[in-house]
C-alpha positions in Angstrom: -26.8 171.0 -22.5 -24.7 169.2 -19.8 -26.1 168.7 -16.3 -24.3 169.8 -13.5 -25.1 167.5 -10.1 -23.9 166.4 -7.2 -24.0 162.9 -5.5 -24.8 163.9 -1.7 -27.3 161.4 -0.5 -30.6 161.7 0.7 -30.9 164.7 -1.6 -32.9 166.3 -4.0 -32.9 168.7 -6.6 -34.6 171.7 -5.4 -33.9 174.7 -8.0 -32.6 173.7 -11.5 -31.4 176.6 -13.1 -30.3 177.2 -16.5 -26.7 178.8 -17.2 -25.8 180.2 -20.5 -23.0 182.0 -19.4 -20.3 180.6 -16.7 -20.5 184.3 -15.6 -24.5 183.4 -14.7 -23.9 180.3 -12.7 -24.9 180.6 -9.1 -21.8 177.8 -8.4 -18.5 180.2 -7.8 -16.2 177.8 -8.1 -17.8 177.0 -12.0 -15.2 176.5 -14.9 -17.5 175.4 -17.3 -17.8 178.2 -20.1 -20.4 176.2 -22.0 -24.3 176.8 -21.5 -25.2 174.2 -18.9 -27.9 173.8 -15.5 -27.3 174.2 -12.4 -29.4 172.4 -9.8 -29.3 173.4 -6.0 -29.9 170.2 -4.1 -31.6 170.6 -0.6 -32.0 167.5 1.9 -35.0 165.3 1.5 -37.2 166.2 4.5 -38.2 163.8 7.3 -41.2 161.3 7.0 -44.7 162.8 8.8 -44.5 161.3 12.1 -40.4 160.4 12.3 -38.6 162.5 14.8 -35.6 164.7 13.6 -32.5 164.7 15.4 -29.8 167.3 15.1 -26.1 166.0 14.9 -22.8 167.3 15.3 -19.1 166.1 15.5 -17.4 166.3 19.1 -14.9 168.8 19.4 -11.6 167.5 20.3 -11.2 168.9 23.3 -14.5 167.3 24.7 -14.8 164.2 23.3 -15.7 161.5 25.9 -15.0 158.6 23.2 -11.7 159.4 21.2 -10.5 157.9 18.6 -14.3 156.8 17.7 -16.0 158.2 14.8 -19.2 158.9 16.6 -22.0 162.1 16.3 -23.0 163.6 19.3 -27.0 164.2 19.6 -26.9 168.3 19.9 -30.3 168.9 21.4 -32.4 167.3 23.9 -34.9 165.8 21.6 -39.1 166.4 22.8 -39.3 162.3 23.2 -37.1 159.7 25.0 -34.0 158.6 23.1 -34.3 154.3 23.2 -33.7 151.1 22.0 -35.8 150.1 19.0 -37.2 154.0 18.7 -36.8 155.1 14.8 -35.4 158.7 14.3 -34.6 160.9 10.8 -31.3 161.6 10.6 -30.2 164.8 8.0 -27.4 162.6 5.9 -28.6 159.1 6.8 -32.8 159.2 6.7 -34.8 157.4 8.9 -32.7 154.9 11.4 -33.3 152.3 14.2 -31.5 153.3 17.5 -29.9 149.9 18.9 -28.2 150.5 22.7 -24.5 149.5 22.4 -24.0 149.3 25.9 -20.6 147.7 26.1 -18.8 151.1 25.5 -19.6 153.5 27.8 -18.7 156.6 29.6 -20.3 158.8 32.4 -23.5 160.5 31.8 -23.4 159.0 28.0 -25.3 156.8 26.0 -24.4 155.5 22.4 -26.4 153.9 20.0 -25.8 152.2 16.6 -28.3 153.5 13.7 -29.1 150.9 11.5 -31.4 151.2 8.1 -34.3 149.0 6.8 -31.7 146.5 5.5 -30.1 146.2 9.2 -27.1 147.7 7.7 -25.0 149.8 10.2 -24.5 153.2 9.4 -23.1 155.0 12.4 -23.1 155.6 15.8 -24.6 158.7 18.1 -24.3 159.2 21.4 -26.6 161.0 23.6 -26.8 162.7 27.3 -28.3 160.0 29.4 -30.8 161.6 31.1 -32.5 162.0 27.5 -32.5 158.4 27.6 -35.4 155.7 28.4 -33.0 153.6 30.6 -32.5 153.3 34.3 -29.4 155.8 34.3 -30.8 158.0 32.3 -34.1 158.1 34.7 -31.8 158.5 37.6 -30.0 161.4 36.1 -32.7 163.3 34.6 -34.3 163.5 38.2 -31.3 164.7 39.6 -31.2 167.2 36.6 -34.5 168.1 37.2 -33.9 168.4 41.2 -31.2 170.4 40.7 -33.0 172.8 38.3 -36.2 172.9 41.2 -34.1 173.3 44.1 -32.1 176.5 42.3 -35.3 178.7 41.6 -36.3 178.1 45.0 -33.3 179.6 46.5 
């Protein structure tokens, strides 16, 4: 029997199944007509105590930093985004947040995630006012202001 896996990283096998028939396979797209497994690979979970942060690609129609291959944080995280703070990442694990504060743009953030190794292995960018920084202070007060002052009236 052949193996059938995939590469992804920061994976790991979660169902093996075994195919006797192509017919049986749970893959759709399977041309192998040979018995052989199947294994359904799910992301490795984040370490007990690392916080999780959800990712997504700017549209193009939105994106404050084009032409850069950067991941916009999707959800205001429960903790202050910072320099030196360590987050789980779904495709990249658990990564260092470093500010890069030489490219910027209003009410933005970015920072670099780097591994164990202080290998760079791409860049986020967050809302400011979900940042530890004096901006993002500033803003998140406003934000907040802002938020008070409309249930009031």
């Amino acid at each position: 029997m052949s193996t059938v896996s995939s590469c992804q990283p920061l994976t790991q096998p979660s169902l093996v199944i075994p195919v006797h028939h192509a017919y049986e396979c749970p893959n759709l797209r399977c041309t192998v007509h040979a018995p052989h497994t199947f294994e359904y690979l799910a992301p490795v979970p984040p370490p007990r105590g690392i916080h999780h942060v959800i990712l997504r690609r700017f549209s193009n129609e939105n994106n404050p930093f084009p032409r850069k291959n950067r991941w916009e944080i999707v959800e205001q995280p429960s903790f202050w985004l910072r320099d030196g703070h360590q987050v789980y990442l779904k495709w990249y694990g658990v990564v260092t947040l470093i500010s890069l504060d030489e490219d910027k743009a209003p009410g933005w953030k970015v920072f670099r995630c780097v591994d164990g190794d202080g290998t760079v292995l791409t860049e986020v960018v967050a809302r400011e006012e979900w940042c530890l920084t004096k901006d993002g202070l500033l803003e998140a007060s406003r934000s907040y202001l802002r938020s008070f002052f409309q249930f009031l009236c």
